[in-house]
C-alpha positions as CSV (number, residue, x, y, z in Angstrom):
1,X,-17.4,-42.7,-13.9
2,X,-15.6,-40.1,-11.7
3,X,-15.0,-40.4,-8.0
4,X,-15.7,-37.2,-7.2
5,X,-17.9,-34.4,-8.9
6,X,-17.9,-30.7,-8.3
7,X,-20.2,-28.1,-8.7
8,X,-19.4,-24.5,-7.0
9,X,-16.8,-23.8,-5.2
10,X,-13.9,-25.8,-3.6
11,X,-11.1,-25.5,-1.7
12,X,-8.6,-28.4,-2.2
13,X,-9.4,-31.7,-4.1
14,X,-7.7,-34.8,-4.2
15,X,-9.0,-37.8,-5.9
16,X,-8.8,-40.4,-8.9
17,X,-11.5,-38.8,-11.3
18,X,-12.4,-35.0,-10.8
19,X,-14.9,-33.1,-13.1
20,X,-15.6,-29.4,-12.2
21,X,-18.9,-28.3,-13.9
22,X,-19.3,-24.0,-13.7
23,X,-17.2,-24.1,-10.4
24,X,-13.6,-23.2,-9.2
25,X,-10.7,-25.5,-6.9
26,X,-8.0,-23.6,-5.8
27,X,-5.9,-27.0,-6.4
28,X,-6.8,-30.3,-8.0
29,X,-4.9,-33.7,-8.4
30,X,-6.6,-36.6,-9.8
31,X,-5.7,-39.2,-12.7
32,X,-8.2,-37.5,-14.9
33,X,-9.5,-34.1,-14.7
34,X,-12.4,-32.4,-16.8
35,X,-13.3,-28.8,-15.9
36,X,-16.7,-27.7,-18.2
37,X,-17.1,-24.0,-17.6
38,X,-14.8,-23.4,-14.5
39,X,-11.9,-23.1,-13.2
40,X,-8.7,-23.9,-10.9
41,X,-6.0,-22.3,-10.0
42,X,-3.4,-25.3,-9.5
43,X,-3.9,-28.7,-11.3
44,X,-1.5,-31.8,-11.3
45,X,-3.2,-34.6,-13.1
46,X,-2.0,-37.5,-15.9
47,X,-4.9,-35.9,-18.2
48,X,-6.7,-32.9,-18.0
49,X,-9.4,-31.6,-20.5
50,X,-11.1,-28.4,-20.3
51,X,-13.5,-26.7,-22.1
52,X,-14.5,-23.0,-21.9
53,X,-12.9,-22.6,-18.3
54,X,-9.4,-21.9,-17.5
55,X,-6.5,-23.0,-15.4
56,X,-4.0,-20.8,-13.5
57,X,-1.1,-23.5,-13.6
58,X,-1.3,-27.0,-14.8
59,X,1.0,-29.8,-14.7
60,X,-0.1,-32.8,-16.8
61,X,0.9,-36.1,-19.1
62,X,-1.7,-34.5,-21.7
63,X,-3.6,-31.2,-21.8
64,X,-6.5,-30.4,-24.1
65,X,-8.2,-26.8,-23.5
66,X,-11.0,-25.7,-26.4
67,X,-12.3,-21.6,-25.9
68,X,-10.6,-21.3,-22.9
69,X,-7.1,-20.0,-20.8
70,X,-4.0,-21.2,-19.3
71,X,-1.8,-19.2,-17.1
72,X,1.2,-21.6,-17.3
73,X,1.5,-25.0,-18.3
74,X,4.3,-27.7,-18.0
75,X,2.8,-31.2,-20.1
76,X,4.2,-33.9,-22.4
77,X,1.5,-32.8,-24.9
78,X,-0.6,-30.1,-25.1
79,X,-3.7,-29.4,-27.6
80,X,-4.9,-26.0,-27.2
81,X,-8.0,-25.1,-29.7
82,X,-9.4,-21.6,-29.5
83,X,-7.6,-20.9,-26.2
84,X,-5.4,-17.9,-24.9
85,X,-2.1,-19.2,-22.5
86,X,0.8,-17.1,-21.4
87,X,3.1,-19.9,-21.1
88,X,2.7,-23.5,-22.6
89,X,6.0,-26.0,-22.1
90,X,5.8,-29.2,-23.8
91,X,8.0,-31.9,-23.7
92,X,6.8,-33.5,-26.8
93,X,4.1,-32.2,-28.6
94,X,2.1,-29.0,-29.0
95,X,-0.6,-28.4,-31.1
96,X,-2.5,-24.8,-31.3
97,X,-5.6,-23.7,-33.6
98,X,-6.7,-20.8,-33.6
99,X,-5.3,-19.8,-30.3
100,X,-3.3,-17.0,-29.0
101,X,0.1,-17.7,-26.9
102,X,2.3,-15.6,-25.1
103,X,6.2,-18.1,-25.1
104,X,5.7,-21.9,-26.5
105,X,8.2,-24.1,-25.6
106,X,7.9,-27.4,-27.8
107,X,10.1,-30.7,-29.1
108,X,6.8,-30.4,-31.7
109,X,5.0,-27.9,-32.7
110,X,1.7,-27.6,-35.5
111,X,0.1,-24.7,-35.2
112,X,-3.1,-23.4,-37.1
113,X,-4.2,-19.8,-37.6
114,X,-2.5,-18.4,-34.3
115,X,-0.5,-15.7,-32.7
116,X,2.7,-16.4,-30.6
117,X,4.7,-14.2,-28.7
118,X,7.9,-16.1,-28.7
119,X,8.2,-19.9,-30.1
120,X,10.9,-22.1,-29.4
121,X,10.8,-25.4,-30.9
122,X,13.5,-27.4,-33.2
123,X,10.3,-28.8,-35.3
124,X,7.4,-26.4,-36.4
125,X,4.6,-27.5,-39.0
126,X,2.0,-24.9,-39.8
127,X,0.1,-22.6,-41.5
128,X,-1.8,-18.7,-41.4
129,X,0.2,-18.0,-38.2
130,X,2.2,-14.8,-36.5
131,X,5.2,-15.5,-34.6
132,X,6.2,-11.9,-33.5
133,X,9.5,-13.4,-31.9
134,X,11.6,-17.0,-33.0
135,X,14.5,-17.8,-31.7
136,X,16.5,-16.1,-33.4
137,X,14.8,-12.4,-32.9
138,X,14.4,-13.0,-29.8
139,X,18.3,-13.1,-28.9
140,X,18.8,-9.9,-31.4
141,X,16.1,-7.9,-29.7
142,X,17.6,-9.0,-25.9
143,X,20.8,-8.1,-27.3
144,X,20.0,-4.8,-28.3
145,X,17.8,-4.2,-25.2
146,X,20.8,-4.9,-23.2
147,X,23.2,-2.3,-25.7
148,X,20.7,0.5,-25.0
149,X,20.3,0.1,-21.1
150,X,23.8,0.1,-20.8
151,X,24.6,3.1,-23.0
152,X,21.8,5.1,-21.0
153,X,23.5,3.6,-17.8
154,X,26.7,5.4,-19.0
155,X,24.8,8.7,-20.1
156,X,23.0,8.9,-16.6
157,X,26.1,7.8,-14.6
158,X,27.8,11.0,-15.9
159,X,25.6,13.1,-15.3
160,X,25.0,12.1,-11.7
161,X,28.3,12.0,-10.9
């Protein structure tokens, strides 16, 4: 039973129970959120499930997203299942199948079949996945980023002065 339903477009919604149905909210806080082919740009809720729709930024207890997108998301656990996100942050767990991520942040993560940018996480459990960049990488390739834009610093500098 949900307090308030939504279909179209919204401005700003506030209530116990929200479900967006092929609509948009630019910002949503409820208790429980369900978004069914929509959309919102900003969502703070305890739970918040959404299925082929997206989110812009989320804040939540506990996120689950199946074919769908997430800009940026801060949650105690997260389930992402065929889903793109550029940032996920987890305090506990996250869990991705068959999705594509751009930085995971975890305590937990078990990923399935799916690409990640950059993964940091002190527990990972998985299988069939690409993780162009852990921890580790990461710091070499900043490192030698930083060597080479301070060597061409010192090149230019010369020559311009």
């Amino acid at each position: 039973m949900s307090d308030d339903v939504r279909t179209g477009n919204v401005g700003d919604v506030l209530a116990r129970d929200v479900t967006i149905r092929q609509g948009g909210a630019r910002s949503v806080a409820a208790d429980n959120i369900v978004i069914r082919q929509g959309g919102a740009a900003r969502v703070r809720a305890e739970q918040l499930a959404v299925t082929q729709g997206g989110v812009a930024l989320a804040s939540t207890e506990k996120l689950e997203v199946t074919a769908g997108g997430v800009g940026a998301v801060l949650a105690n656990d997260v389930e992402l299942s065929q889903t793109a996100a550029q940032v996920v942050a987890a305090r506990d767990s996250v869990e991705l199948d068959q999705c594509a991520a751009g930085i995971v942040v975890g305590g937990d993560a078990r990923v399935r079949d799916s690409a990640i940018g950059l993964l940091i996480t002190p527990r990972f459990e998985g299988h069939g996945n690409r993780v162009l960049f852990g921890p580790t990488a990461a710091l070499a390739f900043g490192a030698g980023v930083g060597l080479v834009l301070t060597i061409a610093r010192m090149v230019l500098g010369r020559r311009g002065g």
